[in-house]
C-alpha positions as YAML, in Angstrom:
chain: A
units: angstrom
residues:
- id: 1
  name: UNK
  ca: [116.89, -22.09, -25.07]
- id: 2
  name: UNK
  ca: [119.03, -19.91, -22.89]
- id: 3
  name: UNK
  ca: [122.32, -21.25, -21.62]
- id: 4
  name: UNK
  ca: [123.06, -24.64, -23.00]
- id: 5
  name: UNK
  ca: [123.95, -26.28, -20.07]
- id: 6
  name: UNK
  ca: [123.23, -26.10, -16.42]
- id: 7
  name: UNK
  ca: [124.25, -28.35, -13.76]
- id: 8
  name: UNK
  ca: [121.47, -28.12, -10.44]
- id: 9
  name: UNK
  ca: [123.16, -28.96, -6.91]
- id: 10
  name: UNK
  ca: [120.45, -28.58, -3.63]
- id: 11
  name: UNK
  ca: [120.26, -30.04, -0.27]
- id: 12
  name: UNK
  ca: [117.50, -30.76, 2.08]
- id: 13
  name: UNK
  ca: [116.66, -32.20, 4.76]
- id: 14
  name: UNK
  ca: [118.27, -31.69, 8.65]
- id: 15
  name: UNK
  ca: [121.05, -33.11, 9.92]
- id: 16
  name: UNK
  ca: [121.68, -36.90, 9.51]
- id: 17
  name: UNK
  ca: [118.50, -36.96, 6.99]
- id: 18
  name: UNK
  ca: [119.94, -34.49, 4.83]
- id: 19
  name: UNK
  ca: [120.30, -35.17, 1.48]
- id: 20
  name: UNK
  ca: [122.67, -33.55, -1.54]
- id: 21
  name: UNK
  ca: [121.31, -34.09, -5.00]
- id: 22
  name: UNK
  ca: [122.84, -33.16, -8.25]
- id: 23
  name: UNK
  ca: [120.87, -32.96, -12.35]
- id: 24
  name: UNK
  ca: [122.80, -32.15, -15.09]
- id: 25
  name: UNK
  ca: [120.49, -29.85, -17.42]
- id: 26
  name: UNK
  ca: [122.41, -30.05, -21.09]
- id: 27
  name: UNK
  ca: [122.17, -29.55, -24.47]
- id: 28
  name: UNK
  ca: [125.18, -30.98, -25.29]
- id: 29
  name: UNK
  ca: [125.06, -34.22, -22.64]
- id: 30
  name: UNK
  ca: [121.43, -34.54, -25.27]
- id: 31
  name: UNK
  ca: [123.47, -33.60, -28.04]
- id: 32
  name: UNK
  ca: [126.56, -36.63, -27.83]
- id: 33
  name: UNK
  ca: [124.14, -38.63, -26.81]
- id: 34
  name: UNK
  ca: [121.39, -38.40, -30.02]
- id: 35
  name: UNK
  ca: [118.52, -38.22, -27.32]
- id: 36
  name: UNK
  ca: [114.96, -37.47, -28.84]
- id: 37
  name: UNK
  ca: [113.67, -37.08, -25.21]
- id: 38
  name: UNK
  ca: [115.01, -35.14, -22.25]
- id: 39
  name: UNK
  ca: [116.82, -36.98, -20.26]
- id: 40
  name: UNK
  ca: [117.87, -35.08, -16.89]
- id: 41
  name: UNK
  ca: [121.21, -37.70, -15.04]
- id: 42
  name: UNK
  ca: [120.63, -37.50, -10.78]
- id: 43
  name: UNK
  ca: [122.20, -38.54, -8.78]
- id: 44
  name: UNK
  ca: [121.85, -38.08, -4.27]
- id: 45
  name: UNK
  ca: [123.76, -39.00, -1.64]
- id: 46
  name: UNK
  ca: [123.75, -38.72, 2.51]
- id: 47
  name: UNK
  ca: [125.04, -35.35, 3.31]
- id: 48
  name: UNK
  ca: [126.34, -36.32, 6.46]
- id: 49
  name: UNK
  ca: [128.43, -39.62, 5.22]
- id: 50
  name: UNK
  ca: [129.06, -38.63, 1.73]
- id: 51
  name: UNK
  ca: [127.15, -42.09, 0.87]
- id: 52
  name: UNK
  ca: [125.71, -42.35, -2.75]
- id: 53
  name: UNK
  ca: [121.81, -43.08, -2.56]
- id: 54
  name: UNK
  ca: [121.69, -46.10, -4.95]
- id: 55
  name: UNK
  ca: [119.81, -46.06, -7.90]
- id: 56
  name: UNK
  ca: [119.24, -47.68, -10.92]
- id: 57
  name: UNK
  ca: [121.00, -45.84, -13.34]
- id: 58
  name: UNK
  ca: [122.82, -43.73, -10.43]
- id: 59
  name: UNK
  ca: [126.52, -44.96, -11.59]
- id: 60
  name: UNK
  ca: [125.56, -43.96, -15.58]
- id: 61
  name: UNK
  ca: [123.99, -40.57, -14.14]
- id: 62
  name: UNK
  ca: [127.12, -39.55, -12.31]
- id: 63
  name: UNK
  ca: [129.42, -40.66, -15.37]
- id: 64
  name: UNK
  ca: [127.32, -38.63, -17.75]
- id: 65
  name: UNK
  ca: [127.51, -35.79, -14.75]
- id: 66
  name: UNK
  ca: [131.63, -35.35, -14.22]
- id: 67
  name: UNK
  ca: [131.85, -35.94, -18.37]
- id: 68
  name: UNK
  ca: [130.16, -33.32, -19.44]
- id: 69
  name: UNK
  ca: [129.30, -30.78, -16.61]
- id: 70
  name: UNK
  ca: [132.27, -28.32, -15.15]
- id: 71
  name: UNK
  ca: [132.91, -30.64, -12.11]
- id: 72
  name: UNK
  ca: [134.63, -32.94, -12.83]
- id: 73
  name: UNK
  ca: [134.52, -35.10, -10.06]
- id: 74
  name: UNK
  ca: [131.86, -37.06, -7.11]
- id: 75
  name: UNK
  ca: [134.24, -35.08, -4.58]
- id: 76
  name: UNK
  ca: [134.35, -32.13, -6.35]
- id: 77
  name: UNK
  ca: [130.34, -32.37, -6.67]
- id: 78
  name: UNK
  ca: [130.09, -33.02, -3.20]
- id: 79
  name: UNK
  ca: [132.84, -29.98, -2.03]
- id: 80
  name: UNK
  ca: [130.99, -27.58, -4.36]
- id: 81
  name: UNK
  ca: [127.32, -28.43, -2.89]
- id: 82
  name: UNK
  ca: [128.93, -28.51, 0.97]
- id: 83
  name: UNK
  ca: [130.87, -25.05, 0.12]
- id: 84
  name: UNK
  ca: [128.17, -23.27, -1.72]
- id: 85
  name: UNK
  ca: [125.06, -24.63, 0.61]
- id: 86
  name: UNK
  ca: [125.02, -24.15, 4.01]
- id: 87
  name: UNK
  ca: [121.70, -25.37, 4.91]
- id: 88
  name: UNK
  ca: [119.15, -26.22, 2.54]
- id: 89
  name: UNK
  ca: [118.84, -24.43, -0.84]
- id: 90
  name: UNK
  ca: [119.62, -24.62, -4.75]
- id: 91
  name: UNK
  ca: [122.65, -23.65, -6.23]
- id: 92
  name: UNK
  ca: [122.35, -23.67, -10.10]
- id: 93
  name: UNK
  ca: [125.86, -23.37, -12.33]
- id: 94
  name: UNK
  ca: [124.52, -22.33, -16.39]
- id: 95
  name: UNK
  ca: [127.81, -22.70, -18.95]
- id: 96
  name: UNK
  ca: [128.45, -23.22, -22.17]
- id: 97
  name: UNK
  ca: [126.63, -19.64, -23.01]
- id: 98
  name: UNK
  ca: [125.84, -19.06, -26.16]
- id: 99
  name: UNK
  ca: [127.12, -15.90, -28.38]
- id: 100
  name: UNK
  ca: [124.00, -13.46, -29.82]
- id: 101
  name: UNK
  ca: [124.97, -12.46, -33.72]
- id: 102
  name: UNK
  ca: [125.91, -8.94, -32.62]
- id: 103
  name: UNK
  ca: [128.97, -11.28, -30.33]
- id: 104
  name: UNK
  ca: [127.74, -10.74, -26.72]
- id: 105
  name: UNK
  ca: [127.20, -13.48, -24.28]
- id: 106
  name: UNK
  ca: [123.45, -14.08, -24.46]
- id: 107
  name: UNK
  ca: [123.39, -12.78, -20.62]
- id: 108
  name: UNK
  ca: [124.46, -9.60, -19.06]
- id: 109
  name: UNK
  ca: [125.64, -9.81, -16.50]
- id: 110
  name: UNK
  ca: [127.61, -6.44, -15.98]
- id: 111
  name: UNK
  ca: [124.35, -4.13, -16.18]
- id: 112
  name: UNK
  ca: [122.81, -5.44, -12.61]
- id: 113
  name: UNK
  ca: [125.47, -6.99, -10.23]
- id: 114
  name: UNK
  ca: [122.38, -8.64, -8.51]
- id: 115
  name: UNK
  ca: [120.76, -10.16, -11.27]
- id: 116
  name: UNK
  ca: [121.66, -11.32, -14.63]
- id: 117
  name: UNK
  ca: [119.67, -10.29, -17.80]
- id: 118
  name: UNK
  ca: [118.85, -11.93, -20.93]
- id: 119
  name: UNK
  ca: [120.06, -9.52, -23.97]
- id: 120
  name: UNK
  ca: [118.03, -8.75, -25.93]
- id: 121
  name: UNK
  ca: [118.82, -9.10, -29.32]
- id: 122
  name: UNK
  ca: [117.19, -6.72, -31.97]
- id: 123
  name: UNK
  ca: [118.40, -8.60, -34.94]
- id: 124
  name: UNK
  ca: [116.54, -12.03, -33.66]
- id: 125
  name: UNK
  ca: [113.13, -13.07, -32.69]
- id: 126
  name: UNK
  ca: [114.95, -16.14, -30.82]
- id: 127
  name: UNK
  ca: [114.29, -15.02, -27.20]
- id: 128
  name: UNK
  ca: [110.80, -15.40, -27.99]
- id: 129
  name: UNK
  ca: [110.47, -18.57, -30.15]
- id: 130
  name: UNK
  ca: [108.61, -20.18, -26.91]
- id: 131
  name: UNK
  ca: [106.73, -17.36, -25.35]
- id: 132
  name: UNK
  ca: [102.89, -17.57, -25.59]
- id: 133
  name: UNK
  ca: [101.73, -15.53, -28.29]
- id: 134
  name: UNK
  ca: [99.40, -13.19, -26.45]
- id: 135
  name: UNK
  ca: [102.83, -12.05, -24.57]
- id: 136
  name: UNK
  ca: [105.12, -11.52, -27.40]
- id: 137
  name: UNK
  ca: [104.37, -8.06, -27.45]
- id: 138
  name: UNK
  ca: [104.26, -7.06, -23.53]
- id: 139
  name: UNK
  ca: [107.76, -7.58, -23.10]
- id: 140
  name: UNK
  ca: [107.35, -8.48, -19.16]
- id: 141
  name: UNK
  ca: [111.11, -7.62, -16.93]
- id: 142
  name: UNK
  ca: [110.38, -11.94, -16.32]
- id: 143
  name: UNK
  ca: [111.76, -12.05, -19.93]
- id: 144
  name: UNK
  ca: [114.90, -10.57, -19.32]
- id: 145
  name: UNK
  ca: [116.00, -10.94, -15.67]
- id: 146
  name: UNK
  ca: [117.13, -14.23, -14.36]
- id: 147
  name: UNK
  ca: [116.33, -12.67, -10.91]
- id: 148
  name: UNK
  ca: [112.32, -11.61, -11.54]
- id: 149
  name: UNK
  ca: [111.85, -14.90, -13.10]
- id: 150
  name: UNK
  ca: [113.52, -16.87, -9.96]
- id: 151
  name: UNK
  ca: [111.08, -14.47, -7.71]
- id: 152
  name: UNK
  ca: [108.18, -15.04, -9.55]
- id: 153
  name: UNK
  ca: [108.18, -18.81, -9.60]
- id: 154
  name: UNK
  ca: [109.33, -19.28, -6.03]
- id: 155
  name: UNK
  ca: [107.05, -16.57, -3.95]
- id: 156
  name: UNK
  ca: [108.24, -18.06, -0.63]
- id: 157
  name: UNK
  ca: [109.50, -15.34, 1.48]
- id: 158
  name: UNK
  ca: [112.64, -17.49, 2.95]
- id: 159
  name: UNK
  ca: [113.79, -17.45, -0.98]
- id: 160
  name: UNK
  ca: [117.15, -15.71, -1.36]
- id: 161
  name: UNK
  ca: [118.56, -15.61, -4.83]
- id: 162
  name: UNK
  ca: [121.98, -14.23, -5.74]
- id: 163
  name: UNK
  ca: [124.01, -13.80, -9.21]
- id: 164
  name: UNK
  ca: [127.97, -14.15, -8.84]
- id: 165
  name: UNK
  ca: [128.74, -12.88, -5.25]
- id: 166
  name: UNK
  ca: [125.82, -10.56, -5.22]
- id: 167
  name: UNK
  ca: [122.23, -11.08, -3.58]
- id: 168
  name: UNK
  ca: [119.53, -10.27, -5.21]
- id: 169
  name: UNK
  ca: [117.16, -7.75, -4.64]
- id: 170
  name: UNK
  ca: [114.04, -9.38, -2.59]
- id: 171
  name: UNK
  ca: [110.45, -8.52, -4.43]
...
């Protein structure tokens, strides 16, 4: 697995029914936790009045959310979704990168300010442990760029992607 943690903030929704949403993606949330499953904490809330959308296990999710993603916070969650989204749309944060044995980060992300590669490592077979078998050997650009993988799996034309403070190049 790339990048052992990612924290996944969105919106939808229009005006007083829209809704901000936050999952905490981790390998090390798993980790603490000895989970043999995936377990993904949610939590959502009214965008308009800041009100938590109650839940079950929302109070646990959020808990497990501020301890071990890089906000910290329900307001800072909430500032970083109403700063970052303007409308409706995903904004992903991946940390807690992982070094390759050679001692780079495990993505580039100097070689294409509008996208952000996966190195590849010539040492290691790991970028491929879960690649069908048929593809090991056709090395598709999907493999290695963050931004041709986003593309490819959301073909809607309104999609905008961007990497740091740079947008991506539309296919």
């Amino acid at each position: 697995a790339r990048g052992g943690d990612a924290l996944v903030l969105s919106r939808h929704g229009h005006g007083k029914d829209s809704i901000a949403s936050v999952g905490l993606l981790s390998q090390t949330y798993l980790e603490a936790i000895k989970s043999e499953t995936i377990l993904v904490p949610t939590v959502s809330w009214s965008y308009v009045t800041h009100e938590r959308i109650e839940s079950p296990d929302a109070d646990a999710s959020l808990q497990s959310i501020t301890r071990f993603s890089v906000l910290k916070s329900e307001a800072a969650i909430l500032s970083t979704i109403g700063g970052k989204i303007k409308k409706t749309g995903t904004y992903i944060i991946i940390y807690n990168l992982r070094k390759m044995p050679n001692g780079e980060l495990e993505f580039d992300f100097k070689k294409d300010p509008t996208d952000i590669n996966i190195v590849e490592d010539e040492t290691t077979t790991d970028n491929m442990l879960y690649a069908r078998q048929d593809r090991i050997n056709t090395n598709p650009t999907t493999y290695y760029s963050c931004g041709r993988t986003v593309r490819s799996c959301f073909c809607d034309p309104r999609c905008r992607s961007s990497f740091g403070a740079s947008k991506s190049r539309q296919s």
